[in-house]
C-alpha positions as CSV (number, residue, x, y, z in Angstrom):
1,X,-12.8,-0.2,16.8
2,X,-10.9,1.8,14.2
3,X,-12.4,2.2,10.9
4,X,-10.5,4.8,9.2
5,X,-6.6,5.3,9.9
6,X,-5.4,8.7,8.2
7,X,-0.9,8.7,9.1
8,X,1.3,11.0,8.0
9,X,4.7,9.6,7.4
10,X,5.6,6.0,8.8
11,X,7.7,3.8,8.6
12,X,6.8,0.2,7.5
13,X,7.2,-1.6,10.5
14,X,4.7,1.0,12.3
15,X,2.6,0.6,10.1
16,X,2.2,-2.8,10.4
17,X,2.5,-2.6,13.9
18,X,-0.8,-0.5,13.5
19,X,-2.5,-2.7,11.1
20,X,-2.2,-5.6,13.7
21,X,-3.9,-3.6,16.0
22,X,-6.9,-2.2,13.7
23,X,-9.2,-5.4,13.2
24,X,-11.8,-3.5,11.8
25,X,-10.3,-1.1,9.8
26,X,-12.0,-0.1,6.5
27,X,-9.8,2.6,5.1
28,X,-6.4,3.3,5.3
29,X,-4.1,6.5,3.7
30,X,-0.5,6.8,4.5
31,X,2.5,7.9,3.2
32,X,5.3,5.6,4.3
33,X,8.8,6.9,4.7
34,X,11.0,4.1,2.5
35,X,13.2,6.7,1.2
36,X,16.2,4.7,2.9
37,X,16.2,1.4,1.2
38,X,16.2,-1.6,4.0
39,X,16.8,-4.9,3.7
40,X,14.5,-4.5,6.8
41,X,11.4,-3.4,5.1
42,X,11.8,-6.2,3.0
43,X,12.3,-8.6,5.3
44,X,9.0,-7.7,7.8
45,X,6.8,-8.1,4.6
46,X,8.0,-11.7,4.2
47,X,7.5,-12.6,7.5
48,X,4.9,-10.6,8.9
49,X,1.6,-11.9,10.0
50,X,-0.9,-10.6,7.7
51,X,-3.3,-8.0,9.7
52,X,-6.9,-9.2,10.3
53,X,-8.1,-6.6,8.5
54,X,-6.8,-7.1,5.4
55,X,-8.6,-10.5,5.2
56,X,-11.9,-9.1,7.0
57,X,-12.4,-5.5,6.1
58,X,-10.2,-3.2,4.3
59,X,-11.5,-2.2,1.4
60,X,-9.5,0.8,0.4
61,X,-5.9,1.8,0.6
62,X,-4.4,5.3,-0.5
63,X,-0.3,6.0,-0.9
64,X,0.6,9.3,-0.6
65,X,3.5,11.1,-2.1
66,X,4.4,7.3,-3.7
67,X,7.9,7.6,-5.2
68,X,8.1,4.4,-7.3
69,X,11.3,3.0,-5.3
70,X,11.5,-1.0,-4.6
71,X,10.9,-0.8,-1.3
72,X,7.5,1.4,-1.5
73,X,6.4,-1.3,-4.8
74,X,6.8,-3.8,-2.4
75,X,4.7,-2.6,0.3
76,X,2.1,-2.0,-2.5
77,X,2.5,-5.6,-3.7
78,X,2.0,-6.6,-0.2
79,X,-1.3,-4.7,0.3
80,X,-2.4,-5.9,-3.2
81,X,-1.6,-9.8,-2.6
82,X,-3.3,-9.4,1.2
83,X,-6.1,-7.9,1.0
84,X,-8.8,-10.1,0.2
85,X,-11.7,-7.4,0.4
86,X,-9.6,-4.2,-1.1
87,X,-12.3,-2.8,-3.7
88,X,-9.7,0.5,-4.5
89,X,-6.1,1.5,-4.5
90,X,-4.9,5.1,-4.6
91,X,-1.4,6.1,-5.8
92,X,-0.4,10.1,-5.2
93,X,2.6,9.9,-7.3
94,X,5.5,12.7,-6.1
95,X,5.5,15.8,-8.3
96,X,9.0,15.7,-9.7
97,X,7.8,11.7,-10.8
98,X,5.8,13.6,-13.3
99,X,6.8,11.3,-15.8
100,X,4.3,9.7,-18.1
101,X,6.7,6.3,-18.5
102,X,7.2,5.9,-14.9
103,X,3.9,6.0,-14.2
104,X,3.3,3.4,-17.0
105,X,6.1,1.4,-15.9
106,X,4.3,1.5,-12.3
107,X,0.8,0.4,-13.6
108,X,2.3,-2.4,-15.5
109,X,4.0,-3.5,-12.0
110,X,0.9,-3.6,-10.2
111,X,-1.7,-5.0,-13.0
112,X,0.7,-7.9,-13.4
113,X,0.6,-8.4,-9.7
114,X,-1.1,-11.7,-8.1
115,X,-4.1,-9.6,-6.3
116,X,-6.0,-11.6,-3.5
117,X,-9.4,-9.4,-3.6
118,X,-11.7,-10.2,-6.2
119,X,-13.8,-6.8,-5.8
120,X,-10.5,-4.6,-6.5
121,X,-12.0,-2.8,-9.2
122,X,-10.2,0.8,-9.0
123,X,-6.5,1.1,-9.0
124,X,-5.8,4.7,-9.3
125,X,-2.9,6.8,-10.3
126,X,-2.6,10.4,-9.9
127,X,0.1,13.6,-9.6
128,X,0.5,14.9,-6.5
């Protein structure tokens, strides 16, 4: 009964794989390895099953070492549109993404995002 998953660096479909397998999960940080865009990734979001946590118990979700690339917005969209408990999001933006329009660009992405929680109050952006 896993309430806290703390990954290194996954790929999405392991991720998931671990979601699905974490009913009780409360908080999860990752950094997921979408350096190789895949139609796969893609793909796996459309059709996966959504986790039982996200509809139950997660609450709060922190991306390490985000790098702003389709794939990893995506994943984000995902958790944002899924989670119907999430209360905060964390974004640990890559150093070298240091720029002030990008991370603009990236909070425009998400706040116009359909979000399934009500309670997501926090989405947080940072420099790694």
């Amino acid at each position: 009964m896993l309430s806290r998953l703390e990954v290194g660096l996954v790929t999405c479909e392991v991720l998931l794989g671990l979601l699905l397998k974490s009913p009780v999960l409360k908080s999860l940080v990752f950094e997921v390895d979408c350096h190789i865009p895949s139609k796969f990734d893609q793909e796996l979001l459309n059709s996966a099953t959504v986790p039982d946590c996200f509809l139950s118990t997660l609450q709060m979700v922190e991306f390490r070492n985000f790098d702003v690339r389709e794939n990893e917005l995506c994943l984000a969209k995902y958790v944002m549109e899924n989670c119907l408990v999430l209360e905060r999001m964390s974004f640990y933006i890559a150093g070298r993404l240091g720029n002030q329009k990008e991370i603009q660009e990236l909070k425009d992405k998400l706040f116009c995002s359909k979000k399934g929680s009500k309670s997501l109050a926090i989405i947080e952006v940072s420099y790694i």
